[in-house]
N, C-alpha and C positions, 0 to 999 in steps of 0.2 A: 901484531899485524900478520895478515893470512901470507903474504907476498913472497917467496924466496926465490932465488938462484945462486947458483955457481957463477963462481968469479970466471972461467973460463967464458961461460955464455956471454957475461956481460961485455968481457971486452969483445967477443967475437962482432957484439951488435953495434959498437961502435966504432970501427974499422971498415965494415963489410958492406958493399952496395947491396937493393933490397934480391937481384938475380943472387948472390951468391950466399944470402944469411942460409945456414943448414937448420933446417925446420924443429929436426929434433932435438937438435943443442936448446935452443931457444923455448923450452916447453917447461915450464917452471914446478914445483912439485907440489902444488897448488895455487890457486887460480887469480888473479887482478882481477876484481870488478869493477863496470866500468859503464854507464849507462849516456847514451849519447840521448841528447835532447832536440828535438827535432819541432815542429809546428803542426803539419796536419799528415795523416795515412794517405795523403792523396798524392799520384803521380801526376796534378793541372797546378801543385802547387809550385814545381820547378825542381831542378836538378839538387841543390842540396839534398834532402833527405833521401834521393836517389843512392847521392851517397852514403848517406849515412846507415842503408840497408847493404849496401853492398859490402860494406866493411864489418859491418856486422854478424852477418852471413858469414863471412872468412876467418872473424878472428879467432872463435874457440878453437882454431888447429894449431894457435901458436899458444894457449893456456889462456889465454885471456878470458873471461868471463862477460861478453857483451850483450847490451840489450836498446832498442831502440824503447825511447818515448815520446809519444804524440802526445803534443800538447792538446792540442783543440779537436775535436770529436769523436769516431768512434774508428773502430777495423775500418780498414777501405782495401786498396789492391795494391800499395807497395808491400804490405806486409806479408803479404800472400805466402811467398817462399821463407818468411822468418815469424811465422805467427805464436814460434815457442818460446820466443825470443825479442815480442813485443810485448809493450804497457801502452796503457790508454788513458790519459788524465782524464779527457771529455768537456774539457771547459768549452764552451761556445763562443766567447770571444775574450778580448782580452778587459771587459768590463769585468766578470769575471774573477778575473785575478786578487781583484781587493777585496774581495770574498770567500774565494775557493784556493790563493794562491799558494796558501801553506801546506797543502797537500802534495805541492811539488818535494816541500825539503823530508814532508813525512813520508811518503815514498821510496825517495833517496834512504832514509834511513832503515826502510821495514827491507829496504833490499841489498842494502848491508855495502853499498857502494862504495867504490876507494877511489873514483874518479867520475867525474862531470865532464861530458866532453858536447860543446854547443855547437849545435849546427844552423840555428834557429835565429831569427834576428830582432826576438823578441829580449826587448830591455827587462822586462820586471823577472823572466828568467835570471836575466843575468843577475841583478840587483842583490835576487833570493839566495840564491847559490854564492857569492859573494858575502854577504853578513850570514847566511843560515848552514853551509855544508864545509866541515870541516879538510875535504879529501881534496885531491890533484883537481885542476879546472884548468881544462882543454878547449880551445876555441877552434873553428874550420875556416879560415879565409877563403871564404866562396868568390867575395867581391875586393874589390881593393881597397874601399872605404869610400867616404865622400869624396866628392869633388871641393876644389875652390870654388864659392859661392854659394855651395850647397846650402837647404833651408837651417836652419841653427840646430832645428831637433833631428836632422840625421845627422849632423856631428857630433850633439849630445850623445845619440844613442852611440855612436863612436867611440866618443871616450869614456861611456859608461863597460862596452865592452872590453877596451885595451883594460881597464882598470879590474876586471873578471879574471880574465886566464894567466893564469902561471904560465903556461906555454901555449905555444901560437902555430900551429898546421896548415900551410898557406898551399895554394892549389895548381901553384906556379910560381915561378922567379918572379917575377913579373909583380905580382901580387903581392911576395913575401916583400920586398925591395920597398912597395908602397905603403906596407903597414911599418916597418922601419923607417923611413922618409918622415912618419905621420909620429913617432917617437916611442914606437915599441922597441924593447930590447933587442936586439941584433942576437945576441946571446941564448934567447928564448923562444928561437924561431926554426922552424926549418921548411923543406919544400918536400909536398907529397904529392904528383898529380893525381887527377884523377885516371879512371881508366876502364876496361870495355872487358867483356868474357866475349873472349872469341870462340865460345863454343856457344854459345845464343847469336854470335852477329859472326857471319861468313859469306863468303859469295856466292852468290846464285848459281843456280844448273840453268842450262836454259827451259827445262820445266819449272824450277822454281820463278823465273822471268814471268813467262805466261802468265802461271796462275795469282799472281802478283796484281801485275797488269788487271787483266779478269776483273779479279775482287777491288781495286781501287775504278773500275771502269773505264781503263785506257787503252785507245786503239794497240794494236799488238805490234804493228811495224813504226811504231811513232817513237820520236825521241823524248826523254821526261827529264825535265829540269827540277830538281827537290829542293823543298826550305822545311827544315824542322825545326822547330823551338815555339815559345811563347810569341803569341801573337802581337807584337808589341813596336808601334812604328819607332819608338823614342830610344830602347835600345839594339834593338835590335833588326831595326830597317826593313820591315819586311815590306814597306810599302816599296823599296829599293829592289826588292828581288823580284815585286809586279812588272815596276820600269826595265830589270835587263828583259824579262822574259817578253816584254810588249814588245823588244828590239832582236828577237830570234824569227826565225820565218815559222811558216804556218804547221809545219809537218813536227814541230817541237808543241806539248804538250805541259802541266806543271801541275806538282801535289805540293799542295803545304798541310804538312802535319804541327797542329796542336793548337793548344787554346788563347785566347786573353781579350782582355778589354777592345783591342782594335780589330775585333772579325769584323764589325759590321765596315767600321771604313776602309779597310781592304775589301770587301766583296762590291762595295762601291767603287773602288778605285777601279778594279778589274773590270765592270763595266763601261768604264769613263775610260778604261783605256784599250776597249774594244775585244779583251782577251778571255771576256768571262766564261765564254762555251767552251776553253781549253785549258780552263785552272779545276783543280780538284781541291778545294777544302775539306781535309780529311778527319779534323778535328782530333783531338787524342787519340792515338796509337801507341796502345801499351802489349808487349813492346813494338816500337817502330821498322821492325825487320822487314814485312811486308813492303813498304816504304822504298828503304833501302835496295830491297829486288826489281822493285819496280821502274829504279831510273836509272839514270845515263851519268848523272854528276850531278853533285849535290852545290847548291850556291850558298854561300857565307856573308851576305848581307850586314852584319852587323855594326855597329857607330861602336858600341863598346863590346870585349868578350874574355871575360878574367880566364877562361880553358876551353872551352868548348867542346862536350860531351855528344856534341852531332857531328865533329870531327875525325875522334877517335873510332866512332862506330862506322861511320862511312871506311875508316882505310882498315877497319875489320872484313869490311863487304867488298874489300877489292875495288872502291868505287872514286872514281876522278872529283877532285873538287876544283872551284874555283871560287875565288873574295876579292871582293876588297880592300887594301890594307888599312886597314884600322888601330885599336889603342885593346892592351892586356896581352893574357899570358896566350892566348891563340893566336899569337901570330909566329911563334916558335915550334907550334904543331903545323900551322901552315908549311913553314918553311922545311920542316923534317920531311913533311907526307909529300915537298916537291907543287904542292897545289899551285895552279895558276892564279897569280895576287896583279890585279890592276891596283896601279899608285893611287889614281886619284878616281875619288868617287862620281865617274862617267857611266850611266847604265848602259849607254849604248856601246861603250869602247871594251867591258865586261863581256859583252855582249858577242860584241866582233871576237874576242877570243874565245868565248866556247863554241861559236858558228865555225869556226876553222880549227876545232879539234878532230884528227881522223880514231874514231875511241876503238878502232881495229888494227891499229899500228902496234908494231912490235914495242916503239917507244911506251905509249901509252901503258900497254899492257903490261912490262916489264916493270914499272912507275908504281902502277895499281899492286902488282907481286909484294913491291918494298916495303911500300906501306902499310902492307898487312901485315908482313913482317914484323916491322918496326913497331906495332901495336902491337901484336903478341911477345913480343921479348921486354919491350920499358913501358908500356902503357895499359899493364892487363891489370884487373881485381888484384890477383893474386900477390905480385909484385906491389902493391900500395899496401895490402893489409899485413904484408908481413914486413913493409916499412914501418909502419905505425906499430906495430907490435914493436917491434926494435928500439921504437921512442918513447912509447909507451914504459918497457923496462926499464932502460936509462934513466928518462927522468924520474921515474920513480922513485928510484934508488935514492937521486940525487936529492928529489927535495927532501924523503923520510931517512936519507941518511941511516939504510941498512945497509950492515955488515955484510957481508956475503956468506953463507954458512960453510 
């Protein structure tokens, strides 16, 4: 096996929170490979494989050897910044699979892999890599799992996953605590958030404001209430963030960034609720910075939210939130970034709170300061990927039961 370290590194990675691991202790004298499995190149397929570039991107500074894989189609635009550093299966869907699926473990093996790490929530992945790949199998708790009553086959595929990874990377407390509840090992788990480059998301100048504004087509002296994420009323309420904004007065404007199956009944709702000449459907914004500059406070609408990656980048941009409180691990980032959280889900009582924010008060602005803060110190790329490296070593060790030289 290619994998060594010193016994000094090793303990240092399992004592050490990810601010204080020393980079170049931790650099091994050749390399873990390590290819994460991911579903499609596209950033409308949702934040997972967001992640899964972003860590990948980071890790060869810790010796790690990483590579994304797209399961289903070709290049697209997450890979943009790691294109030396992506594979492409190209399957078209997952019919597919009982034809072309063997090509995943032959891959794995032409690229000489020592770990499978799935980001993807596709079962015959897991399946494959489970009877077919000999090495580490790494899973990413994006979501927290089913629900009680869920339909049988997303519980299937549930415990077809628990039954895949040796170890378990969950994306919050929150999340780790549910996959444990649901009878994965306590033992084989641990918590990685996600997290944001505050050198791509920062706040605005008031040039940057304008020309924001400008290119989304928003009055210049107008307030702009933001919703990013998939467009999706079921988990993520966005039909909820039409209702507070029906309940702001008229000099407040709104952008929703991004895609999914409920445009069309959101742009209905917005008409039916009289608001449609003052919403901006921006559709996919990669990256959503533009977004970010453009508004006043971002709303968190969502019914369910295992971390939320429009959170982090908001208190990157210095920018006010308000939610309502809901279920997962983004209600711990709420509560750190300070955000204003209504109990209960009232749009118009949401509503009354951000109508009575003064967003030029020293309070505010001091608030917006922390937050950015507190994102660049525990919530950055860097800071996760050199966690994962950290566990990545460990258990390595642990399950191949190398010596240390």
């Amino acid at each position: 096996m290619r994998f060594r370290e010193s016994l000094p590194a090793v303990c240092l990675v399992r004592n050490l929170a990810a601010s204080e691991i020393d980079i170049v202790s931790l650099r091994p004298s050749s390399e873990m490979r390590v290819i994460h499995i991911c579903q499609r190149d596209d950033s409308a397929t949702g934040g997972a494989a967001r992640v899964a570039v972003e860590l990948v991107r980071r890790l060869p500074r810790y010796g790690i050897d990483s590579k994304c894989l797209f399961v289903y189609g070709g290049q697209g635009d997450l890979s943009r910044d790691i294109s030396d550093r992506a594979l492409w299966l190209g399957l078209e869907s997952a019919k597919d699979a009982l034809t072309q699926g063997h090509r995943l473990l032959e891959l794995l093996r032409n690229q000489d892999a020592d770990a499978v790490h799935h980001h993807d929530g596709l079962s015959w992945t897991h399946v494959l890599t489970r009877l077919g790949f000999k090495g580490m199998r790494y899973g990413h708790a994006h979501l927290d799992g089913p629900q009680v009553g869920a339909p049988f086959r997303h519980q299937f595929a549930h415990w077809v996953h628990c039954k895949t990874y040796d170890r378990l990377i969950a994306v919050s407390e929150t999340t780790r605590q549910a996959w444990i509840g649901a009878g994965f090992p306590e033992k084989n788990t641990t918590c990685i958030p996600n997290g944001v480059d505050t050198s791509k998301f920062y706040p605005p100048s008031d040039q940057d404001r304008i020309e924001a504004r400008r290119e989304l087509g928003l009055p210049e002296n107008s307030r702009v209430l933001l919703s990013v994420g998939r467009l999706h009323v079921g988990m993520k309420g966005t039909d909820d963030f039409l209702r507070v904004f029906s309940h702001l007065t008229p000099d407040w404007w709104a952008v929703i960034a991004g895609t999914g199956s409920d445009e069309s009944l959101l742009r209905s709702l917005a008409n039916d609720l009289g608001v449609a000449g003052r919403v901006r459907f921006c559709g996919l914004v990669s990256p959503p910075l533009p977004c970010y500059h453009a508004a006043d406070m971002l709303a968190v609408t969502s019914h369910y939210e295992p971390f939320g990656l429009m959170v982090v980048e908001a208190m990157a941009c210095g920018l006010p939130i308000a939610a309502f409180s809901t279920t997962g691990g983004v209600m711990e980032l709420l509560s750190r970034s300070s955000a204003i959280v209504c109990p209960q889900r009232v749009p118009g009582a949401l509503a009354k709170l951000i109508q009575a924010i003064d967003f030029h008060s020293p309070e505010v602005l001091g608030t917006s300061l922390a937050a950015r803060e507190l994102a660049k110190m525990e919530y950055s790329w860097d800071a996760a990927s050199a966690t994962l490296a950290a566990y990545y070593q460990t258990t390595f060790f642990h399950r191949k039961k190398i010596l240390p030289t």
